[in-house]
N, C-alpha and C positions, 0 to 999 in steps of 0.2 A: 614974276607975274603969274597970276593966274588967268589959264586959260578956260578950265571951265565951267560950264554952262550951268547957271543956279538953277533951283529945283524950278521958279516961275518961266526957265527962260527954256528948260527941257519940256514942260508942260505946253508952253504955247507951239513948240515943234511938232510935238505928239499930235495936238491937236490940228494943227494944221494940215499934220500926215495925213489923220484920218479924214480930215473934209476933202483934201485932195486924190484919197482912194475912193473915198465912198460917193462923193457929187461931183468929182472932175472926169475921172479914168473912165468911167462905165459911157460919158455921152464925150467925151475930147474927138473921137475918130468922127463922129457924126459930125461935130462941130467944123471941126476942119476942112472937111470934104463939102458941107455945104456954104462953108466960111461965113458965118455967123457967129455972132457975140452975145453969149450965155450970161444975160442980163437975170434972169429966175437963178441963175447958180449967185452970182455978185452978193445981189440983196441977201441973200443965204447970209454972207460974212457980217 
């Protein structure tokens, strides 16, 4: 068996990585402390 991960399926990682560095990481702490749900980041997806 092969385990890895096709060229479309490293892509959508990657890509993921980078939404989750660049729109999740910078406001998460803010998020959590005021416990609100980052409905502006969702629609982002």
């Amino acid at each position: 068996m092969n385990f890895d991960l096709t060229d479309e399926q490293r892509l959508l990682q990657n890509t993921v990585r980078d939404f989750a560095r660049n729109e999740v990481a910078p406001v998460a702490e803010e998020l959590d402390r005021t416990k609100t749900f980052p409905y502006e980041i969702v629609e982002k997806l």
